[in-house]
C-alpha beads as a LAMMPS data file, in Angstrom:
LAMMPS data file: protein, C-alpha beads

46 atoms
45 bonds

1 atom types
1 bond types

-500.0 500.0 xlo xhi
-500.0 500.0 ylo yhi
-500.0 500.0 zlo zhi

Masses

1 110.0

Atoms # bond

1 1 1 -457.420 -317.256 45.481
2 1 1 -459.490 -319.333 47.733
3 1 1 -461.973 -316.463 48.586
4 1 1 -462.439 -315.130 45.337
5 1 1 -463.337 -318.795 44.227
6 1 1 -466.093 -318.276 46.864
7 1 1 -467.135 -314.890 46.475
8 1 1 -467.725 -315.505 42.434
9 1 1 -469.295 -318.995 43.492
10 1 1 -472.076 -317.076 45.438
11 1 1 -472.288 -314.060 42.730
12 1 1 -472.898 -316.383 39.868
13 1 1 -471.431 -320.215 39.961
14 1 1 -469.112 -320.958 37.368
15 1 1 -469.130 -324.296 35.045
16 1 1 -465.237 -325.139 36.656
17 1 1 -466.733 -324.811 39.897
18 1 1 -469.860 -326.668 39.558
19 1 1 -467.397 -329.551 37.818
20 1 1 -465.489 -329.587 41.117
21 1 1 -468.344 -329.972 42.949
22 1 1 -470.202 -332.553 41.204
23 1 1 -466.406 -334.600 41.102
24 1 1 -465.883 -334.102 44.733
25 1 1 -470.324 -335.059 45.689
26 1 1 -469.226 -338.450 43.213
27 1 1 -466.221 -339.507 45.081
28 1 1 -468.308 -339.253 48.415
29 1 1 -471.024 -340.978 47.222
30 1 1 -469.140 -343.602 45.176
31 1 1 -467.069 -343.844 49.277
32 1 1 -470.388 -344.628 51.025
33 1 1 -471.967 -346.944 48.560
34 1 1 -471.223 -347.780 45.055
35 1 1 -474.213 -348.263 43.027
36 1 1 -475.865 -347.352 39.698
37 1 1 -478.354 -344.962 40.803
38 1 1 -475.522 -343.188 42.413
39 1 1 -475.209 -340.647 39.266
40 1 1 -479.212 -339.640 39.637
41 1 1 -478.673 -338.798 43.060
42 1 1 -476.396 -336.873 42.801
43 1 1 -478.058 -334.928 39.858
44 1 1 -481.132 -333.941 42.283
45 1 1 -478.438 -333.182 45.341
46 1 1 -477.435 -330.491 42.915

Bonds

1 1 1 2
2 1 2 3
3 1 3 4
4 1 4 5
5 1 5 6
6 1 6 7
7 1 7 8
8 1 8 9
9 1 9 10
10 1 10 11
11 1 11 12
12 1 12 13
13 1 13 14
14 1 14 15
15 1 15 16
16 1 16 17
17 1 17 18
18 1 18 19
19 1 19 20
20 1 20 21
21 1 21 22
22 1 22 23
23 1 23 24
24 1 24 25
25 1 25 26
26 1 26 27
27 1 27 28
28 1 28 29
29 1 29 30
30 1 30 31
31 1 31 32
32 1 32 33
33 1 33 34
34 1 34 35
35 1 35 36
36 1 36 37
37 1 37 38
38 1 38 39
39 1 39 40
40 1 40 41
41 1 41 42
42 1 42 43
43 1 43 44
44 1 44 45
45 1 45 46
């Protein structure tokens, strides 16, 4: 399951996956500093 998560991630990224991803980049970012800006960040990470 794990590689065809990745292969149709790379084909064309799905809105699950890109949910995942922003949830997962949010808890990292809210781990290393929590501030309000933290949400804009993470919008131009992405």
């Amino acid at each position: 399951r794990t590689v065809e998560e990745n292969t149709t991630t790379r084909i064309e990224p799905w809105p699950q996956e890109e949910n995942k991803n922003r949830r997962s980049i949010s808890k990292t970012i809210r781990k290393k500093s929590t501030k309000p800006d933290t949400p804009k960040q993470k919008t131009k990470t992405l």
